[in-house]
C-alpha positions as CSV (number, residue, x, y, z in Angstrom):
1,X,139.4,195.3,388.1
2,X,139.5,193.8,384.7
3,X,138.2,194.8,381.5
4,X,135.3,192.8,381.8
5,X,134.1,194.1,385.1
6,X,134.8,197.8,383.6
7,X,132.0,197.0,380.8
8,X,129.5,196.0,383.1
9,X,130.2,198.7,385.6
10,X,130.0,201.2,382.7
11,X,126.8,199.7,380.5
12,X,124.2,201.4,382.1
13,X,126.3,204.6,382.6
14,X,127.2,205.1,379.1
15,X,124.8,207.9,377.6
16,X,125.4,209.7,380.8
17,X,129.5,209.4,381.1
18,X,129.1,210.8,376.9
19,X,127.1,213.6,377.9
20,X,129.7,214.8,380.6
21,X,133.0,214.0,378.4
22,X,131.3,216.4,375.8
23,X,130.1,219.3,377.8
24,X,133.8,218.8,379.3
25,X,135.5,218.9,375.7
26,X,133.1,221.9,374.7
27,X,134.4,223.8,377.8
28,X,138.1,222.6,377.1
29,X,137.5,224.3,373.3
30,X,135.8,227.5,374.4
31,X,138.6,227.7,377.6
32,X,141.7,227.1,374.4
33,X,139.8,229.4,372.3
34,X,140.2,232.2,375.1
35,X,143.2,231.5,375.8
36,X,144.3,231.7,372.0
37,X,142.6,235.1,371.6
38,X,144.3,236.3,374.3
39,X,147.9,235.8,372.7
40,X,146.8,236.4,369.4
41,X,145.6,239.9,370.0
42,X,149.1,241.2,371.3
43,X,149.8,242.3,367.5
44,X,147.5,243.5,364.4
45,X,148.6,241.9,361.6
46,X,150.6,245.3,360.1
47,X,152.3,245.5,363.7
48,X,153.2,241.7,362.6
49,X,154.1,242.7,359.3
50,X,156.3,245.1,360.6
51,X,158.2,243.2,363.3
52,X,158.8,240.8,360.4
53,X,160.3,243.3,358.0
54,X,162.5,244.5,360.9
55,X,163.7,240.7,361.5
56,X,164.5,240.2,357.9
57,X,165.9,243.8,357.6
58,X,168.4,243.1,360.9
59,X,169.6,239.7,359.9
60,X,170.6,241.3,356.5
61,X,172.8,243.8,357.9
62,X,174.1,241.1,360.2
63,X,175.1,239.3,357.1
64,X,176.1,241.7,355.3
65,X,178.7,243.0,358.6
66,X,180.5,239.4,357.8
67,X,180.9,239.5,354.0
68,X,184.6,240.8,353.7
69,X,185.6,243.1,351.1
70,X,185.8,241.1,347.6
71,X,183.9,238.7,348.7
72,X,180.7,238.0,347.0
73,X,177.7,238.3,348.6
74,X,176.3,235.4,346.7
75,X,176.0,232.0,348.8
């Protein structure tokens, strides 16, 4: 089946096949949407803050472990 023979099959079938890829793409959005709220909800945004503060504070005092004495703590 060419190209050709596509366009023909598909001419009279067009407002109808853009109706249904639509409603499917507004169902895809709403179904990603979900899905996004779902994960998004697992922190507030202080509880965020916070783990992010922890992060920064524990790689700090992981670097700060390696710098040897008389070294500078400069980089």
């Amino acid at each position: 089946m060419n190209l050709k023979t596509l366009n023909n099959y598909l001419s009279n079938k067009r407002k109808l096949l853009l109706i249904t890829l639509n409603i499917v793409l507004v169902i895809f959005v709403a179904l990603e949407l979900t899905i996004w709220n779902n994960v998004s909800d697992k922190m507030t945004e202080e509880e965020l803050a916070q783990a992010r503060r922890d992060a920064i504070d524990s790689a700090a005092k992981e670097r700060a472990k390696k710098v040897k004495p008389g070294m500078s703590q400069t980089y």
